[in-house]
DRENDO-1510 file (C-alpha; in Angstrom, 1 decimal, always signed):
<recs>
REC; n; res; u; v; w
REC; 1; UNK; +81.7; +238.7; -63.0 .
REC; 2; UNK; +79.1; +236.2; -62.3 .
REC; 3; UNK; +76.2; +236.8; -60.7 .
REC; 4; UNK; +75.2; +234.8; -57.5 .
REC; 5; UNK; +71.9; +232.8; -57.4 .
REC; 6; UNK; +68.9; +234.2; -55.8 .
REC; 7; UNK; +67.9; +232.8; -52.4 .
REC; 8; UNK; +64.1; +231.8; -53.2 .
REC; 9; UNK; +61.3; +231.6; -49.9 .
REC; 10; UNK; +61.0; +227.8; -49.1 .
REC; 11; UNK; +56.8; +228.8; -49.0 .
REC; 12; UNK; +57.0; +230.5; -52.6 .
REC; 13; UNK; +58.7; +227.3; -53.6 .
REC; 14; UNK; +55.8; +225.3; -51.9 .
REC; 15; UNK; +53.5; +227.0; -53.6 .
REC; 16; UNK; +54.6; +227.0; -56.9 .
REC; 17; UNK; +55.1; +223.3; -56.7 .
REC; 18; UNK; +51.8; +222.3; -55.1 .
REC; 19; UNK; +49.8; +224.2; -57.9 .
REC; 20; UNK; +52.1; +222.4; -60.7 .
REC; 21; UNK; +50.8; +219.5; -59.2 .
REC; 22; UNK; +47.3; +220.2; -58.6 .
REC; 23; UNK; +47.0; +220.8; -62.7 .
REC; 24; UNK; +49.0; +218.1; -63.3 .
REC; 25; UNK; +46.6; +216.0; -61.0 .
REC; 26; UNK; +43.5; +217.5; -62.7 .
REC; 27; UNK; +44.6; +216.8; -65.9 .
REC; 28; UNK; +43.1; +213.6; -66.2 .
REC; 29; UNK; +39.9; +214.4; -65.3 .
REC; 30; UNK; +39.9; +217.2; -67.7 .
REC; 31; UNK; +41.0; +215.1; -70.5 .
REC; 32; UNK; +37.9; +212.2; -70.0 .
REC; 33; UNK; +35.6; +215.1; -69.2 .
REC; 34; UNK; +36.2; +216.8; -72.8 .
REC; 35; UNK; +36.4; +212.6; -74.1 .
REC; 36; UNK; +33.0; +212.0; -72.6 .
REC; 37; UNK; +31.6; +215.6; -73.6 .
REC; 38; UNK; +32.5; +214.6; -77.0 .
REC; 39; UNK; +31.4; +210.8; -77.5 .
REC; 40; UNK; +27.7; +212.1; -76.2 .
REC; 41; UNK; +27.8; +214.9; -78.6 .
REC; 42; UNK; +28.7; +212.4; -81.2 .
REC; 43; UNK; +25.4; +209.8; -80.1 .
REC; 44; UNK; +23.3; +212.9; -79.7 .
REC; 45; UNK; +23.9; +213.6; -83.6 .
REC; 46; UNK; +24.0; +210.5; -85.3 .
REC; 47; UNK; +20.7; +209.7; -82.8 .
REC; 48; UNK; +19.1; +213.0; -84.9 .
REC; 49; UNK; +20.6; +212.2; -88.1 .
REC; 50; UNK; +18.8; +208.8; -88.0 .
REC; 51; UNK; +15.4; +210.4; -86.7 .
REC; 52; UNK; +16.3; +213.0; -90.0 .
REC; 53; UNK; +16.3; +209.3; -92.3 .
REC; 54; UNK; +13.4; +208.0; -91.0 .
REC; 55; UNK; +11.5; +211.0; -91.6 .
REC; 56; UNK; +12.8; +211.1; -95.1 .
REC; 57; UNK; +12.4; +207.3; -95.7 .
REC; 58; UNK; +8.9; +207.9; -94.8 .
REC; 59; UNK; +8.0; +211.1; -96.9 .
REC; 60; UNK; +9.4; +208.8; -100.2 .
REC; 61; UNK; +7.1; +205.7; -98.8 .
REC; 62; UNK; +4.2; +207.7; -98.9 .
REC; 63; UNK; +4.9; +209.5; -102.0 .
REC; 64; UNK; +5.1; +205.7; -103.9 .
REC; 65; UNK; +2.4; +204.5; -102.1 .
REC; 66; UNK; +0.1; +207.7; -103.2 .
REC; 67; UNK; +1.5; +206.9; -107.0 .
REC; 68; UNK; +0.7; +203.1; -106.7 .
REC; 69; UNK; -2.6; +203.7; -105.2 .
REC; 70; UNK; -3.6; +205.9; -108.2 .
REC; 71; UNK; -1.8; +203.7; -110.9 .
REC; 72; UNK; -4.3; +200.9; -109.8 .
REC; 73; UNK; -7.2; +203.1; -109.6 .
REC; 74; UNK; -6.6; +204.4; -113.4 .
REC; 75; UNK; -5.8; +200.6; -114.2 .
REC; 76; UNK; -9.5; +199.8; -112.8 .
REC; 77; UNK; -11.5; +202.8; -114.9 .
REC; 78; UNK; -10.0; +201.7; -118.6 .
</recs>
């Protein structure tokens, strides 16, 4: 025996309907938001990890320079 299809409220199917498409609406806007989230993230840490080389570049500059610095001044006493 089959069973006969339920009768569904016109205002339940409404609802269920406009709420499908308000996420499908907003899904867009989610999507770029997590994008743009991401992409500034991304900046944000290669803008440190260059800040992080710079600092390093210098610490090595100023370590040679020290060493040249006293190389000459030993050259200059014999």
């Amino acid at each position: 025996m089959a069973e006969q299809p339920t009768v569904v409220n016109g205002a339940v199917v409404d609802s269920v309907a406009t709420a499908n498409t308000k996420v499908l609406a907003e899904a867009p806007a989610m999507a770029l938001g997590s994008l743009y989230q991401t992409i500034g993230n991304s900046v944000a840490m290669a803008a440190a990890n260059a800040v992080y080389a710079q600092q390093q570049a210098n610490v090595t500059y100023q370590a040679s320079s020290t060493l040249g610095v006293t190389k000459l001044f030993e050259q200059n006493k014999g």
